[in-house]
N, C-alpha and C positions, 0 to 999 in steps of 0.2 A: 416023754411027752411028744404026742405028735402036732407036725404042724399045723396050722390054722392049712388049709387049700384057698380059700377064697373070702369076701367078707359075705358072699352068700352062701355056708358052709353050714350045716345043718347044726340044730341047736342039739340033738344028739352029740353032736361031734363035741360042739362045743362045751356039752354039760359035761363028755368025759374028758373033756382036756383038762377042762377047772377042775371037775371033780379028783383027777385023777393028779392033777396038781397040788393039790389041797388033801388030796389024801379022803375025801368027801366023796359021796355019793350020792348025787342032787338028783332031785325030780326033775324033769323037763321044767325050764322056765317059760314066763310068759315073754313074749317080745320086747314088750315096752318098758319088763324089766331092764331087761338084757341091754336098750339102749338108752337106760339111765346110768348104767351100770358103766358103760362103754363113756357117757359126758362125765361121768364124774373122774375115772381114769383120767381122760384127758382135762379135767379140771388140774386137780392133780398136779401132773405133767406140767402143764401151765404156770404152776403157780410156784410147782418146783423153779421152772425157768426164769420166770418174773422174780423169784425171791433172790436167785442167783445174779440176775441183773442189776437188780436194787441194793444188794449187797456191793456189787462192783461200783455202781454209781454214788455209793455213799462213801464209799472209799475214795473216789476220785470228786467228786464235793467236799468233802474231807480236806483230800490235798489241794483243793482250789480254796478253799476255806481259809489253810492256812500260807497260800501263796497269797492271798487278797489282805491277811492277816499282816504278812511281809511288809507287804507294797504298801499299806495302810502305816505301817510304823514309820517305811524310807518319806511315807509325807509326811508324815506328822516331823520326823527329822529333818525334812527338807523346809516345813512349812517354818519349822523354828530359826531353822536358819534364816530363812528369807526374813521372819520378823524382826531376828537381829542386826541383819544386814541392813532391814529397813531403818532400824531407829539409828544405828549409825552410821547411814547416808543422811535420816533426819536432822541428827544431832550434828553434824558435818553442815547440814544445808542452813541450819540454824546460825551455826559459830560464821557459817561464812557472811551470811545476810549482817548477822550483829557488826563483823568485822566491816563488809563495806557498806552499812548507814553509817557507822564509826568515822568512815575516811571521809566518807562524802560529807558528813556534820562538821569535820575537822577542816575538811578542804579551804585553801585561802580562797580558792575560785569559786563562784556562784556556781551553785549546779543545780539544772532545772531537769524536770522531766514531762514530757508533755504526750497525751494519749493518743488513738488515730487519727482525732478530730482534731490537733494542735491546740486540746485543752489542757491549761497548765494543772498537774498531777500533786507537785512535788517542788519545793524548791529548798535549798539547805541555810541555815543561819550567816552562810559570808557573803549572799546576794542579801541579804536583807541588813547586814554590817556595812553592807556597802554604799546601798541605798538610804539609810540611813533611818526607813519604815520598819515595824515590825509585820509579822505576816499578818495579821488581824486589819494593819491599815493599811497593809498593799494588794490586800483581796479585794477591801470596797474601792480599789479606786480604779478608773480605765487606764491600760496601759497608753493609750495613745497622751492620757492626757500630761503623761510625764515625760513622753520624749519630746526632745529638741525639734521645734518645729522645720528643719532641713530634714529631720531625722522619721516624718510620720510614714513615711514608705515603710519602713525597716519590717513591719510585720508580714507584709506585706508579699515583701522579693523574699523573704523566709519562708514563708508557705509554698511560693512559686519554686523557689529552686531546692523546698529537700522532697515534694512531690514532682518534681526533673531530674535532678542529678543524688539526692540521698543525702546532700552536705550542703552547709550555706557558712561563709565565714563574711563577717563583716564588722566597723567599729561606729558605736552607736553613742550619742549624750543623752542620758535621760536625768529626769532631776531628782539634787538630794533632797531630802526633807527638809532640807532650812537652806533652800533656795537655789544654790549653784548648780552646776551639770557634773556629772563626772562620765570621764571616758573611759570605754568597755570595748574591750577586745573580743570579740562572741564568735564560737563554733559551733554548727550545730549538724547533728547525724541524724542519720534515720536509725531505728531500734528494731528488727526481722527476727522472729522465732527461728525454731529448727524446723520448720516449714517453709522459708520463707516470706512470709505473711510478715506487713507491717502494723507493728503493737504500738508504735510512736516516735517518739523524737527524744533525743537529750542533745541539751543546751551547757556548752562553758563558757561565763563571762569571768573576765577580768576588767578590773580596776587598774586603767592604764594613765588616767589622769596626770600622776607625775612625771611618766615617762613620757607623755604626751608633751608636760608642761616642757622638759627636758631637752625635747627634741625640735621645739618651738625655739627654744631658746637657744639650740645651737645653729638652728637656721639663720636665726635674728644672729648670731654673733659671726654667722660666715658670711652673711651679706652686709653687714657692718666689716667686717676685717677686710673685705674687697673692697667696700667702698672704701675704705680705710686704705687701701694700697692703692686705689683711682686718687684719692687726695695726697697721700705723700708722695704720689711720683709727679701730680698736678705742681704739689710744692717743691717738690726740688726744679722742679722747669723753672718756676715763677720764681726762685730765691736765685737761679743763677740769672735771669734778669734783671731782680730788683739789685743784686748787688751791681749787675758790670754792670749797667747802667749811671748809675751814682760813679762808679770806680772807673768808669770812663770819661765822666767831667773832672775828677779830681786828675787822674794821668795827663788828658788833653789839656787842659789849662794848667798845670806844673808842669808841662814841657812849654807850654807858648811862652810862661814869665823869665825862660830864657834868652826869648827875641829879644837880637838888639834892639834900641830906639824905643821901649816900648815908655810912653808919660806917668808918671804917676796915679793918675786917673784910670788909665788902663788897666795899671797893675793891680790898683783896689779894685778894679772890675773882677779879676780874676781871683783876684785871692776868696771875694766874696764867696764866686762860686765853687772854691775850691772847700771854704767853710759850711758854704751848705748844703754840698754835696758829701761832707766828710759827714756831719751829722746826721745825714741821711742812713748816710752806713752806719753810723753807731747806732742810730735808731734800730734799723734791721736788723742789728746783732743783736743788739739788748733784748727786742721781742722775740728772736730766735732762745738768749738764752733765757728769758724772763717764763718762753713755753717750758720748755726743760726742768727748770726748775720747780714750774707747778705741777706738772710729771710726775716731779721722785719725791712732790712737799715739800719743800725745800724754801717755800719764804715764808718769810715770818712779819708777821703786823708788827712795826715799832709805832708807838701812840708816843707824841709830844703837843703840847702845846703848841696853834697852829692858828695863823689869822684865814677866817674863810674869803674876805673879803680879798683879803693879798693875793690869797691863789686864784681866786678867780681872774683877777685882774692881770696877773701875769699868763694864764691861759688865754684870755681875750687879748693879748699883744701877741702871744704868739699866734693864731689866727689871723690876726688884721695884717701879720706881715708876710704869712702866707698865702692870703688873698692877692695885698699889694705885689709880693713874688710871681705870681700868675695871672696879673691882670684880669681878675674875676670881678665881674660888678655884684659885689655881695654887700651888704650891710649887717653889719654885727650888732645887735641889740641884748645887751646885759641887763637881766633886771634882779636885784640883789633885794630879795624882802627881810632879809633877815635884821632885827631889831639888834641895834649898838652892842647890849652889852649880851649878844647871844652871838658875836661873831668870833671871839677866843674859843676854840674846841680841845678837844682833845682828838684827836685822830694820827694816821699815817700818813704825813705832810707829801711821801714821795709819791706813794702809791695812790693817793687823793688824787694829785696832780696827774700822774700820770693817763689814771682812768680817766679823767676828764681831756685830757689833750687828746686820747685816741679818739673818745666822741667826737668832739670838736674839731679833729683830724677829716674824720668820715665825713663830718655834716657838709665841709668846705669842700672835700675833695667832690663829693655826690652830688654838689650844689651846684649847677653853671651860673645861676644868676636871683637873686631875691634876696632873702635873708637867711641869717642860722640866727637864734635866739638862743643865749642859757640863761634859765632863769634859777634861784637857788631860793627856798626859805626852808620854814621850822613847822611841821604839823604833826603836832600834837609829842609823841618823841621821839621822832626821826628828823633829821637832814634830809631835805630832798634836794636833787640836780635834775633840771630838766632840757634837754638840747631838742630845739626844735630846731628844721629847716625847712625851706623848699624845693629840694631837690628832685632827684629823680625818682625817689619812692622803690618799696618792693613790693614783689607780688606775693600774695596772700599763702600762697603755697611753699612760699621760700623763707614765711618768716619761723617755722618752726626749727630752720638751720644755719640761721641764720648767726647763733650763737657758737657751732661747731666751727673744728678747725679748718684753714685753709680753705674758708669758704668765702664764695663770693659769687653775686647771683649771675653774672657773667664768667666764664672759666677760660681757659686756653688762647688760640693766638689775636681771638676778637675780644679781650676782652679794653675797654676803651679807658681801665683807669686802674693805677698802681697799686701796689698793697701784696702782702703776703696772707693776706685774710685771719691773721691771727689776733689782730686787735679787740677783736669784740669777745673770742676767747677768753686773753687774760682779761680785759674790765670785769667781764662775770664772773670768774672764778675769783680777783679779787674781791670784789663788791662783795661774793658770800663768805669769803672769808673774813671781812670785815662786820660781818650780821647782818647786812644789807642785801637788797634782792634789787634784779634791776629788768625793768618794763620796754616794750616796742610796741608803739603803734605808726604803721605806715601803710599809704595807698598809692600805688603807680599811678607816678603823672602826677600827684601832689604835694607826696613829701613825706617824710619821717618824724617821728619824734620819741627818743630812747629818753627812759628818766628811772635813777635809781634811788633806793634809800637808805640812809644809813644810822645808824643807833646815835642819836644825838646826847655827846658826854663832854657838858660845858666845862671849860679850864678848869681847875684849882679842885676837881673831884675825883682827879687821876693821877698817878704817878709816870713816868714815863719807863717802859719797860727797858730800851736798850741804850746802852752809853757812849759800849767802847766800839761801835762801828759807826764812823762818820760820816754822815749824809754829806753827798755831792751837791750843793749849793755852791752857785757860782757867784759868790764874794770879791769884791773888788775893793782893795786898800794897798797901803803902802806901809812898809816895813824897814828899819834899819836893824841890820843883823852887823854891822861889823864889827872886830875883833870875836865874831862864833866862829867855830868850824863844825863841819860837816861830812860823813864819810856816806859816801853814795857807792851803792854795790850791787852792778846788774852784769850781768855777763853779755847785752846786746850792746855793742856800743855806738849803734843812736841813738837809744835810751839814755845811756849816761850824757853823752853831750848836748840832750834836748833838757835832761836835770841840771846841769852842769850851767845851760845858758839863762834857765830861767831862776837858779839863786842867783848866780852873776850880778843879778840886779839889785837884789838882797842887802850885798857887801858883805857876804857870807865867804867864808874858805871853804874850801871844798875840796874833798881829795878822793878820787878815782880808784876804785878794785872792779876785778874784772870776774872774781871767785871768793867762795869763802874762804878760802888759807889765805889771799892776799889782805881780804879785810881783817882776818886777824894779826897778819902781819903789824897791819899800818897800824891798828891799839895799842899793840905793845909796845910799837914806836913813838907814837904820836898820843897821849895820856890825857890830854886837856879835850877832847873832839866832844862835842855839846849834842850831838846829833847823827844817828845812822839811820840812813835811808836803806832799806834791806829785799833786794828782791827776792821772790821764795823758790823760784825756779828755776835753779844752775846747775851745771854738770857738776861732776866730785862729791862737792859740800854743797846741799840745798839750803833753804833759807834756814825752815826748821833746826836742823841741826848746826847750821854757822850762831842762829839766835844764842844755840844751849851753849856753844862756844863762847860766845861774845860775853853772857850772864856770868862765864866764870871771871874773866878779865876783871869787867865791871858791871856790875849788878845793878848800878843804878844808873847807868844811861840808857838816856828812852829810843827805844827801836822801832821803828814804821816801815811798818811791812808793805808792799807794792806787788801787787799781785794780780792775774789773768783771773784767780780758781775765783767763783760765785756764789757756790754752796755755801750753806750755813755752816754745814759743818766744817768747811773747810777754814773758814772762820773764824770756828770755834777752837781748832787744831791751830791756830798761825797765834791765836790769844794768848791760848795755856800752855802754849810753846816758851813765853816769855816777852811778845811783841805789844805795845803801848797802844798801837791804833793798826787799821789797816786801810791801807790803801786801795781801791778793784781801777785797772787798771780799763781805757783810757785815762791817765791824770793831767787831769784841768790843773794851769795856773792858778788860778783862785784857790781851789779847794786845796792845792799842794800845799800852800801858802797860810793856808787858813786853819789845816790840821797842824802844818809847823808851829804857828804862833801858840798853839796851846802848853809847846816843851819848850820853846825859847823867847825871851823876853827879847822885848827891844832893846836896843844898846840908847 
């Protein structure tokens, strides 16, 4: 074959190329043959090309097909997963939600929750336990209308300081449903997304009420225990007064009855005041220990048969001679309403007397000049006692202390009149223990008037509760004891020869031990002895156990015990010890004299 030369190369040429290609021997063609002939070759060609393309491209759509295929399943795996992982962050965000509405339902503490607006959202069942509303009646009500009116701020400065600072702590009283306040201890926060954008507020209240009541009440008991140690160091000042005072006329005058020359007249001048300056002090003691003993309860109401009239009247002589002792121009007016046969009682004949003698102490001492009045009747069924006077009066702010101890409306070194301020003490505490209550009414500058009541229990409707402890009445009579004897047993020995001198008078024998071995000596010795006087409080052998000694000798000689202790119980201990009576030491003649006569006859 020969070449083509040109594309304008003769159609000879060309008919013998093809022909001669083909093996053909063509006629000349037409032209337009020739270049149909020549598009469709290159159609042809083309399409050769394009199929070969389209082949490759389907091939590689093919493999994109099944890369997109891949990727399409790693979602779909992926997508599973995520769903999984969804529900069980769901079911996680579920258990946790469940978990704390659980806590917050459970919570002892109110817990609120309030939205941007500090509109309340949410509150849990212990604020509404606490308040004592259910949520249905604490939605219609206003909150202001339940706080303490000190308290209507509270919403107030809560809004102001968790839009300033984020946090508000404060304690608020709002009220319960059936009336009272109770006290709450309130924190409150701010609530910020993960944006921090604020979503709201949450609220913790506590119910602090009884810690509150708690902490009231220990304030109240620390400013009570101070004042409480202002008053006992007040009263020990003022009891080492009241005594050396008194304990300085009895020294001062028991040294002057020494002076030569002194007349008989003189002498009872001083012995007087040696007398009533002694009883001053025993007074003071006895209120010192008559406080002590209501202290630890320790006294006890003995009721006997008891003239109202008599005591009265023995408390109006002691007043008028108290007056007369201070040249006070006082007039004492008694007025006794009580009907004839309503004047035998039954009551506590000592402790009657005594409450009335401290009144009637006060009235005279507070009185420089007018009257004291006691007036006494029967209304309705109580005994009444009324002590009026004109005295100096108290002021209005003083009488609600006027009942505590070591009080007195004047204190320290102005104060212008004596007393250890415990008197009005024991009256009250006795009076209530008697079932009696006792009254003040007074106005400075005019005067007082104390008046008490007490359960009226006419003679012959009572028994008398105690026996063997015998009241201190000061009996005066005369006695022949001679041919008795007497064993007296104290290991002071002025005691013994202040006992010693006042049987002497008796015509009593009497024989001295200084200890319990010697008092058993002289029994063994001496067989006939009628009478032991027995003090409880001796070195060696005390009384108690000299008693259980003495019990073995002779079991039936009566033993009176003499003794400082005051307690009941100690009392109770000297009784069942084996002793007959007891004696509380100071001993009065009379009284010594008078418990004697009950174990020994006259001769």
């Amino acid at each position: 074959m020969y070449p083509l030369q040109s594309a304008a190369a003769s159609s000879d040429m060309i008919t013998v190329s093809v022909s001669h290609t083909y093996g053909i021997i063509l006629n000349p063609v037409p032209p337009y043959i020739l270049a149909l002939m020549l598009l469709l070759v290159a159609a042809c060609i083309m399409v050769v090309v394009f199929s070969t393309k389209l082949k490759n491209s389907n091939r590689e759509l093919a493999a994109r097909n099944r890369q997109v295929e891949d990727i399409n399943q790693d979602l779909k795996k992926a997508n599973l997963e995520l769903l999984s992982q969804k529900d069980e962050i769901e079911r996680e965000y579920s258990n946790s939600e469940v978990f704390y509405r659980m806590l917050i339902r459970s919570a002892d503490d109110g817990i609120s929750f309030y939205d941007r607006d500090w509109n309340l959202k949410f509150t849990n069942p212990a604020f509404y336990s606490v308040i004592g509303f259910t949520q249905k009646e604490y939605e219609s009500l206003r909150v202001s209308d339940l706080l303490h009116p000190d308290d209507q701020d509270y919403e107030k400065k809560r809004t102001s300081a968790l839009s300033s600072k984020g946090f508000f702590e404060s304690e608020l009283r709002i009220r319960h449903k059936d009336g009272h306040y109770v006290n709450l201890s309130t924190r409150s926060v701010v609530v910020k997304n993960d944006q921090g954008e604020t979503i709201g507020a949450l609220t913790i209240s506590r119910d602090i009420t009884a810690l509150k009541k708690v902490h009231e009440e220990l304030i109240k008991a620390n400013v009570e225990a101070e004042a409480s140690n202002r008053l006992k160091s007040s009263f020990l000042a003022n009891i080492s007064h009241e005594i050396r005072t008194p304990l300085n006329s009895v020294v001062g005058f028991a040294n002057l009855l020494l002076s030569n020359g002194l007349t008989n007249e003189v002498k009872e001048e001083y012995i007087e005041h040696i007398n009533h300056n002694s009883e001053k002090l025993l007074q003071i003691i006895g209120d010192i220990i008559d406080l002590s003993r209501l202290e630890s309860a320790q006294i006890e109401i003995t009721y006997e048969e008891a003239s109202i009239n008599s005591i009265v009247n023995e408390i109006v002589d002691e007043a008028r001679k108290v007056i007369k002792r201070n040249e006070k121009s006082i007039i004492v007016i008694v007025k006794n309403l009580l009907e004839i046969e309503n004047d035998l009682v039954f009551t506590d004949r000592i402790w009657l007397k005594r409450v009335l003698n401290h009144l009637m102490d006060n009235a005279v001492k507070f009185t420089l000049e007018g009257s004291v009045q006691l007036t006494c009747s029967r209304e309705n069924d109580d005994l009444v006692f009324r002590i009026r006077d004109t005295g100096i009066g108290i002021n209005k702010e003083n009488l609600n202390h006027i009942f505590e101890e070591f009080r007195q409306e004047i204190d320290g070194h102005h104060r212008p009149f004596e007393g250890l301020g415990v008197g009005l003490t024991l009256a009250k505490e006795v009076i209530e223990r008697m079932g009696g209550r006792i009254y003040v009414q007074s106005e400075k500058g005019v005067g007082s008037e104390f008046s008490f009541s007490l359960p009226y229990r006419p003679a012959g409707g009572s028994t008398r509760l105690k026996s063997k402890i015998i009241p201190q009445d000061n009996l005066s009579f005369q006695v022949n004891w001679r041919g008795k004897k007497c064993l007296i047993v104290d290991d002071n020995k002025d005691i013994l020869l202040y006992l010693e001198r006042v049987l002497s008078e008796t015509g009593i024998e009497t024989f001295a031990a200084r200890s319990g071995f010697e008092a058993i000596d002289i029994l063994k010795k001496v067989s006939d002895i009628d009478l032991v006087l027995l003090d409880m409080q001796m070195p060696e052998m005390n009384g108690i156990e000299a008693t259980r000694e003495i019990r073995k000798i002779r079991g039936d000689i009566p033993i009176i015990a003499q003794t400082a202790f005051i307690f009941e119980d100690d009392k109770d201990i000297i009784l069942e010890a084996g002793c007959d009576a007891c004696l509380i030491k100071p001993i009065r003649k009379e009284h010594l004299l008078t418990v004697m006569s009950g174990f020994i006859k006259s001769s």
